[in-house]
C-alpha angles and dihedrals in degrees: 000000000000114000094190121254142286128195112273134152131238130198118244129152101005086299136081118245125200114234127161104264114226122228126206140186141207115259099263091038102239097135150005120256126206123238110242091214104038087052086055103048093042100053110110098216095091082062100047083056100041082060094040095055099040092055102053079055091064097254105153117223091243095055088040093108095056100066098043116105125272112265095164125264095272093057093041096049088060097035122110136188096069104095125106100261094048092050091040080061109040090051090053095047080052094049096048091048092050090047090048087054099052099046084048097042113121114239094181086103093058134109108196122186088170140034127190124201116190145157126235131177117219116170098342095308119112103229113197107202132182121206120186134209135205143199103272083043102253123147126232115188091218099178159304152242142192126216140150089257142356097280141156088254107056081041101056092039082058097056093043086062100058097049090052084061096050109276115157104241091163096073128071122269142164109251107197113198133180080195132091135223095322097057094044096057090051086056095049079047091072108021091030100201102333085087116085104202127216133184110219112251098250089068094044088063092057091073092052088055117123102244089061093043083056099043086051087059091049089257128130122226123244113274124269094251099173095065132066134181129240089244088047082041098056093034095051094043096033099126096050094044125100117190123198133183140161127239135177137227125195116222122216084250083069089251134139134223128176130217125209118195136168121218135206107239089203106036105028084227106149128202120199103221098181156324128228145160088215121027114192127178091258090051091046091047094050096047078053093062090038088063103043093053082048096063098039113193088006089080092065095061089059104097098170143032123200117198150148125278088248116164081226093060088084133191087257098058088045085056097046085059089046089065092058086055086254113150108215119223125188124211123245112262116282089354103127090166097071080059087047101140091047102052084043086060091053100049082053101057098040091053096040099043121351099056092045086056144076103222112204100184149314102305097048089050090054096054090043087057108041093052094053096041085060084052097044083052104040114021113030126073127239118213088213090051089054087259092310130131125251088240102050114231139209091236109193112242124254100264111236092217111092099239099060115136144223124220123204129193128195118225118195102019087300103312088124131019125211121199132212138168101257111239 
């Protein structure tokens, strides 16, 4: 008999829709009975594998709602489960259960005349998948398997694993590979010599390419002229590449200010932009245009920037670089070395100066640096520059008679010396 009814939700048109559930008991009331159809229509798997389905299909979660069925605008204006989150999760919890399935399935059933064993990169993972055929052609995903490269472990792993599930590896089978020895020997490692390997033609061709016909005659290839290496790349465009980069200092006052300076790639020639306790995009933006207006045509000459991928380094002060003609380029993740110029500098400066010093505050960072970057361009030789200084400078000649002199003057406070031929 009818117990009366509670809120629940069914499934209907790719969405679930809320209804009031009914609830019914048995005659004499003992207990409660489900209802065959409402358990039917409320079950969320129908919708797991109508997003499964759709985006494999290449149905984006933002035009999810679009392709789903007409249910009439009353019922879709208090429907739920179609925004981009729920279908998000609901495609992932598909994804994991079909996997689940796959790696569990039994292959004691098949009978496979062909196997092949390949390498594909999804997302910055190496899948090794293995995909069997058999002797009407159909093809049967048997497994996979993650791992840092394509190598005779994660294969034969693999392997191990299907014939764990049932797979025949006593009768013969064609084995077709893209791989070489090590590979091979994974896969004798598990079908000892009932496998005949291939490799699969594409890569055959690779060993009637010219370059190796030419090696084979004791001749070198022509040169890859198309592509050029960062190094080639900064030493062939030097003169027209700016590098910046930020840096902090700790005061005594255990705080902490950050600099923020622009060098010359050819020329080592370094320019201070500013110095903060708290750099923001707009600040950052607004040094860039300070120095530009400081150089004056110089800037124009500059033709690239090389610089972090700092959340500071906003849109605006690239664009403040784009005006001058300047073309921006960011640095890989984590890579220092293709800033290579400008984190030399730091360690410089924090070697030569900062970590010799007990710096107070702000100001008194701005003057010491300002005073050693004059030294750094005027005054001190750069292996790279032949023993020159980023700012040429008129040097007096050695005198020839024997009682010529040498002049040294003391910069900050005699933390570094700097030598001249007295007058």
């Amino acid at each position: 008999m009818r117990h009366g009814t509670e809120p629940g939700q069914v499934t209907l048109g790719g969405r679930r829709v809320s209804i009031r559930r009914p609830r019914v008991r048995t005659a004499n009331g003992s207990r409660e009975v489900p209802v065959a159809t409402y358990q039917a229509f409320a079950s969320t798997e129908l919708l797991g594998e109508l997003a499964l389905e759709r985006m494999l299909a290449k149905l984006s979660t933002r035009r999810y709602p679009a392709a789903l069925e007409p249910v009439g605008e009353q019922v879709e204006a208090t429907a739920a489960g179609t925004s981009k989150s729920a279908v998000s999760r609901r495609f992932v919890a598909a994804t994991e259960h079909a996997l689940a399935e796959l790696l569990r399935a039994d292959l004691s059933a098949l009978d496979l005349v062909a196997l092949l064993v390949d390498g594909v990169h999804v997302a910055g993972h190496c899948c090794v998948v293995a995909l069997g055929i058999t002797i009407d052609g159909t093809k049967v995903p048997l497994g996979l398997a993650e791992g840092a490269t394509e190598n005779a472990t994660v294969v034969r792993d693999l392997l191990a694993g299907l014939r764990e599930r049932g797979l025949e590896v006593t009768s013969p089978i064609l084995v077709v590979i893209d791989g070489g020895t090590a590979l091979e020997r994974a896969i004798r490692a598990v079908f000892r010599a009932k496998a005949l390997i291939q490799r699969c033609q594409l890569h055959k061709l690779r060993i009637n390419r010219p370059s190796w016909i030419l090696r084979a005659h004791g001749l070198d290839p022509a040169p890859r002229r198309a592509q050029t290496s960062w190094r080639a790349f900064l030493r062939q465009q030097a003169a027209g590449i700016v590098a910046c980069d930020f840096f902090s200092v700790d005061t005594i006052f255990l705080r902490r200010v950050y600099v923020l300076f622009v060098i010359e790639v050819g020329s080592r020639r370094v320019h201070l932009a500013g110095v903060t306790d708290h750099p923001t995009g707009l600040w950052v933006a607004q040094q860039a245009r300070n120095l530009l207006a400081g150089v004056g045509e110089q800037g124009t000459a500059w033709k690239f920037l090389i610089r972090a991928r700092d959340t500071k380094f906003t849109r605006a002060f690239d664009d403040v670089w784009r005006s001058t003609g300047a073309e921006v380029i960011c640095t890989p993740i984590q890579a220092p070395n293709a800033n290579a110029v400008a984190e030399r500098w730091v360690g410089t400066v924090r070697r030569e100066c900062l970590d010799q010093l007990l710096i107070v505050g702000r100001q008194q960072l701005v003057r010491v640096l300002g005073v050693y970057i004059e030294h750094y361009n005027r005054h001190r030789p750069h292996r790279s520059l032949d023993h020159a200084t980023p700012v040429p400078s008129e040097r007096a000649e050695a005198s020839s008679a024997p009682n010529f002199r040498l002049r040294r003057r003391d910069v900050l406070g005699g933390l570094i010396h700097e030598y001249e031929y007295a007058a």
